[in-house]
MITORFI-918218 format. One line per 5 residues: number of its first residue (from 1); their letters; for each residue z, y, x of C-alpha. Coordinates in nm, 4 decimals, m for minus. Layout:
BEGIN
NUM	A	Z/Y/X | ...
end
This chain:
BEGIN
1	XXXXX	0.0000/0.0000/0.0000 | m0.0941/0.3826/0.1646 | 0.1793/0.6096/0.2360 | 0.2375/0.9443/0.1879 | 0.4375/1.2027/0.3225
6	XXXXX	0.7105/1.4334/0.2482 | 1.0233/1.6049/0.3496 | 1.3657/1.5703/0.3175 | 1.5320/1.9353/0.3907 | 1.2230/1.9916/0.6052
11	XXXXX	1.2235/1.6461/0.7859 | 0.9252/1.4734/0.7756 | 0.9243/1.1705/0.6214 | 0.7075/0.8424/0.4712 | 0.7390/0.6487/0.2159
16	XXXXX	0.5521/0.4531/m0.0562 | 0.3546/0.6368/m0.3540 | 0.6287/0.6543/m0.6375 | 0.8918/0.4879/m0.4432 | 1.2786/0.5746/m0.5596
21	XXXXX	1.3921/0.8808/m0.3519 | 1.7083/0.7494/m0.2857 | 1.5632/0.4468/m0.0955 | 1.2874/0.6422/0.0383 | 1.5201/0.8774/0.1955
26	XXXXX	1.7375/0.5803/0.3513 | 1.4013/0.4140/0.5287 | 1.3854/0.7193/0.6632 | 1.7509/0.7423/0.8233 | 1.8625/0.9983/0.5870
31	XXXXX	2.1433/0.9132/0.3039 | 2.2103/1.0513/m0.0134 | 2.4832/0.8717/m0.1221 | 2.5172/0.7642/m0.5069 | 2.7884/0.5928/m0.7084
36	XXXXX	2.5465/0.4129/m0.9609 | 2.1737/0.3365/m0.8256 | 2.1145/m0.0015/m0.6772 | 1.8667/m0.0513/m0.4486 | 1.5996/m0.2544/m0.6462
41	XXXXX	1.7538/m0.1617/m0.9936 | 1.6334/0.0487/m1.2281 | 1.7809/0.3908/m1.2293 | 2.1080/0.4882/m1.4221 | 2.1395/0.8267/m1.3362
46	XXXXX	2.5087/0.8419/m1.4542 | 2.7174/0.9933/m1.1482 | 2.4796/1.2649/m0.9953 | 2.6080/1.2220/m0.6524 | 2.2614/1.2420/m0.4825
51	XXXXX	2.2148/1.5492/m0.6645 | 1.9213/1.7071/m0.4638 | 1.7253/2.0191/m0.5675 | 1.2780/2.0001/m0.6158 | 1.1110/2.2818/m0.6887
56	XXXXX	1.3729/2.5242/m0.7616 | 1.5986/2.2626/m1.0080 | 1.8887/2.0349/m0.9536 | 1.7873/1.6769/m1.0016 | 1.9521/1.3411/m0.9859
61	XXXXX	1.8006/1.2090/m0.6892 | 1.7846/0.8346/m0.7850 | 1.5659/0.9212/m1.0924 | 1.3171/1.0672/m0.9112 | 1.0086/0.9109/m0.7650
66	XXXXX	0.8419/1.0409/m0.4125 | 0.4816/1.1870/m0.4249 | 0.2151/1.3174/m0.1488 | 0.3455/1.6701/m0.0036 | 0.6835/1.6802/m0.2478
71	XXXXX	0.9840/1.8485/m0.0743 | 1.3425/1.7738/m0.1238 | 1.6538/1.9736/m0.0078 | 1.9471/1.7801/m0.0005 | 2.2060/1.8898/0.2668
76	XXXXX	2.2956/2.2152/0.1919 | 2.6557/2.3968/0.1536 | 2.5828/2.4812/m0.2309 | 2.4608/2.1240/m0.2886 | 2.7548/1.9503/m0.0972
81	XXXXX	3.0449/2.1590/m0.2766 | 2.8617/2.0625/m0.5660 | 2.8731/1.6820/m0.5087 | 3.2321/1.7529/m0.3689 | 3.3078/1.8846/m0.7251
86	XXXXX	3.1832/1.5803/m0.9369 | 3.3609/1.3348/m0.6492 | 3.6940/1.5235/m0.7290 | 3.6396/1.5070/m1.1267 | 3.6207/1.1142/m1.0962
91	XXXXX	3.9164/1.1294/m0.9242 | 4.1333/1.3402/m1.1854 | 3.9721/1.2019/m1.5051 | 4.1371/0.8671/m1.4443 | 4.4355/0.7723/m1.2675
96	XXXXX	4.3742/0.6362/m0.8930 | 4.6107/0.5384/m0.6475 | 4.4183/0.4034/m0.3533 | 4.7405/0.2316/m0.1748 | 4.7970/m0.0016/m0.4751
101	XXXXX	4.4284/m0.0918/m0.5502 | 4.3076/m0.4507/m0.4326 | 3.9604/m0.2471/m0.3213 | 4.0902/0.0505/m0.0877 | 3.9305/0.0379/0.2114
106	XXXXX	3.6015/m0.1260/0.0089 | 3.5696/0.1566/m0.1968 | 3.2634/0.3429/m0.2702 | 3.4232/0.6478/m0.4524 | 3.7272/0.6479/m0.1463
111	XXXXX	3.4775/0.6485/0.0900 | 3.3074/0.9124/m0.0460 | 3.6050/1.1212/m0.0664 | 3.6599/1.1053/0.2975 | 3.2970/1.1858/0.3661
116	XXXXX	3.3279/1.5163/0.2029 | 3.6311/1.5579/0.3039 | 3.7929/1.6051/m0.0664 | 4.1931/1.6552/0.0169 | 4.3307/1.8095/m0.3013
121	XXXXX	4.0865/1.8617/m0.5941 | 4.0092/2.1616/m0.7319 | 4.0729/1.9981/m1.0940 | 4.4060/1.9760/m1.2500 | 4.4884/1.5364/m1.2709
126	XXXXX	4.4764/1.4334/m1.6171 | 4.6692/1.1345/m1.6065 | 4.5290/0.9781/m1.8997 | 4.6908/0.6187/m2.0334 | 4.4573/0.3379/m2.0620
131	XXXXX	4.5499/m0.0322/m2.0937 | 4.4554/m0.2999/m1.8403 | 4.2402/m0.5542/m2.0028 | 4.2886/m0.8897/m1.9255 | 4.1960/m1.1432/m2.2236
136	XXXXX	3.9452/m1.2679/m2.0236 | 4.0182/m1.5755/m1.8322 | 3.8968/m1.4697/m1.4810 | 3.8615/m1.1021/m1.5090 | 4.0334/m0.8052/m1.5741
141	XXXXX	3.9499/m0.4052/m1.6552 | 4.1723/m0.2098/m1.5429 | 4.0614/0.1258/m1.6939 | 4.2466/0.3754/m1.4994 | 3.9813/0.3265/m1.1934
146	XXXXX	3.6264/0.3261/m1.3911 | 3.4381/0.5769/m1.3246 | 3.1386/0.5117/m1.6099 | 2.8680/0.4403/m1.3872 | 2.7679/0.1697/m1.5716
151	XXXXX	2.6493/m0.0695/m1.3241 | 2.8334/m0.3699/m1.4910 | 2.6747/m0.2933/m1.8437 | 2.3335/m0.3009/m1.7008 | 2.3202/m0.5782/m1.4201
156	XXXXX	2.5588/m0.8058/m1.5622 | 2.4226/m1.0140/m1.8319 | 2.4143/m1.3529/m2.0195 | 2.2204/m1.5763/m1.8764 | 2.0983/m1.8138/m2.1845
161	XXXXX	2.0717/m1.5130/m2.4317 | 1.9981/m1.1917/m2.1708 | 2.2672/m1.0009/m2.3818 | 2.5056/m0.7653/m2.2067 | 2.8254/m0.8799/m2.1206
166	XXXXX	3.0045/m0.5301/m2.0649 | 2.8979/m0.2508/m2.3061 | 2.9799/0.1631/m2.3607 | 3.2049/0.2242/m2.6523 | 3.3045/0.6200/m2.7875
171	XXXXX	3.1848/0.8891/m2.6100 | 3.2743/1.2195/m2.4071 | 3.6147/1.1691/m2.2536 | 3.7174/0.8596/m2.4784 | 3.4199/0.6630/m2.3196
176	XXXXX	3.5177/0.3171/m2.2019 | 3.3657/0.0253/m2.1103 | 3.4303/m0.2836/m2.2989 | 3.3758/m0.6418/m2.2560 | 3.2680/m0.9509/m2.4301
181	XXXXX	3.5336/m1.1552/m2.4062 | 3.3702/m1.4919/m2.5131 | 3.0390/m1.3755/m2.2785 | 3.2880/m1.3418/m2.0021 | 3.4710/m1.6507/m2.0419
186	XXXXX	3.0888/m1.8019/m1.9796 | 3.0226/m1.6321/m1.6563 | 2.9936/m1.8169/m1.3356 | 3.1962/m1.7990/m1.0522 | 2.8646/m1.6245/m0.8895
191	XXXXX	2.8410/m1.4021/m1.1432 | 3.2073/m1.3284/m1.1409 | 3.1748/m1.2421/m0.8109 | 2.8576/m1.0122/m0.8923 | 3.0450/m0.7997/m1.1093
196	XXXXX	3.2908/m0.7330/m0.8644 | 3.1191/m0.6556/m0.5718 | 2.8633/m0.4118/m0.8104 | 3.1492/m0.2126/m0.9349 | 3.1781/0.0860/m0.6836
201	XXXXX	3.5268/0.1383/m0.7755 | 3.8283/m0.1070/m0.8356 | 3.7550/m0.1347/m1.2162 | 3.6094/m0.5391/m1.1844 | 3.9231/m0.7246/m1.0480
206	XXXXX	3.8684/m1.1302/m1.0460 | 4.2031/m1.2905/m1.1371 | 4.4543/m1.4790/m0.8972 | 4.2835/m1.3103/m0.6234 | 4.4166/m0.9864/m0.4824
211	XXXXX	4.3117/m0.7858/m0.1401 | 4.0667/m1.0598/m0.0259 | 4.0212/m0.8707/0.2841 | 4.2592/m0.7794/0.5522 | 4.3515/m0.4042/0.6050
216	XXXXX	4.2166/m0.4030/0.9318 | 3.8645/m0.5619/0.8471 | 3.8222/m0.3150/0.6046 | 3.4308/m0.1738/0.5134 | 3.5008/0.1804/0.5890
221	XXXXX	3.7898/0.1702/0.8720 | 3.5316/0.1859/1.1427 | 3.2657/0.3936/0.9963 | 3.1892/0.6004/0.7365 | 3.0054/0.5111/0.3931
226	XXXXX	2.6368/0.5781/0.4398 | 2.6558/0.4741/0.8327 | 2.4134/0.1901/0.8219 | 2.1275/0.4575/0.6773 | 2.2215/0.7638/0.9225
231	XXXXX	2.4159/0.6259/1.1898 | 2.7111/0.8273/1.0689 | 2.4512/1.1862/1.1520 | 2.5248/1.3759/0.8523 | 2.9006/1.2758/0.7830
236	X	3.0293/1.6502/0.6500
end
């Protein structure tokens, strides 16, 4: 397939005709980071993380495909305090205490805080109540750590029927996601395992297993979220 070119705050770049942004910019060494696109998925577009701007207009950059001659800016202070800002409204919307949580140290939305270097948000904390779930027999929702990306409720489904196994239910800030309990009590032990390792957050937690992973072989201990793309470049 021909390439075409394009820039990435004035970087040239290459990439495939209509290829997702997100994982055009990342074949090219730069990363925009984003709390709900999977590479090979389709796009969510839920968190706006990889806000970038085109043309004048802040865009989600996972929902947009790359064409000949198109130029992105993405790394900019007005851009960055802006992604700082939505990274420190997950935080205070729901109730997360990183020392407690089976995935610190593994955690997208963590590691993302110490990227941008969020120490006290700007936001007052909420500290809403929500209910762990756990009628399923492996699994269990705990609430207070979702941050509605939605991953789970797209990726994750049935296998005999293709339904969803986790859905939305309400909206604004009484959203939730909710499960299918007898769905669930189906799922493999693979696809157990897929739902926890999609959710970006500690939302997904398999039963009778806690922190899998020692504290000192920890994902982001020894380098930053985004390293494998930039080499660790563009950490702010």
């Amino acid at each position: 397939m021909p390439k075409i070119t394009f820039k990435i705050d004035g970087k040239q770049c290459t990439a495939e005709d209509g290829q997702n942004l997100v994982e055009a910019a990342a074949d090219n060494h730069v990363y925009i980071p984003t709390l709900c696109h999977m590479k090979g998925e389709k796009c969510l577009g839920t968190c706006r993380v990889c806000m970038v701007k085109v043309n004048g207009k802040d865009m989600a950059g996972c929902t947009l495909s790359v064409s000949e001659g198109m130029e992105v800016t993405f790394d900019t202070p007005e851009l960055n305090d802006k992604r700082k800002a939505l990274i420190e409204m997950l935080f205070v919307e729901r109730n997360h205490f990183c020392p407690s949580c089976e995935k610190s140290g593994r955690c997208d939305l963590q590691a993302l805080a110490y990227r941008f270097k969020m120490h006290i948000p700007r936001f007052r904390y909420r500290y809403p109540f929500f209910e762990v779930y756990s009628k399923v027999d492996k699994l269990m929702l705990e609430h207070n750590r979702c941050i509605l990306c939605q991953r789970c409720v797209e990726f994750i489904r049935d296998p005999d029927t293709n339904r969803k196994i986790f859905s939305m239910r309400n909206r604004t800030n009484k959203s939730m996601i909710q499960v299918d309990y007898r769905l669930a009590n189906k799922m493999s032990e693979e696809q157990i395992d897929k739902a926890v390792a999609i959710c970006p957050v500690g939302a997904i937690i398999k039963k009778g297993q806690g922190f899998d992973e020692a504290y000192g072989q920890r994902k982001y201990d020894q380098h930053p979220i985004g390293y494998e793309v930039d080499g660790g470049t563009n950490s702010k």
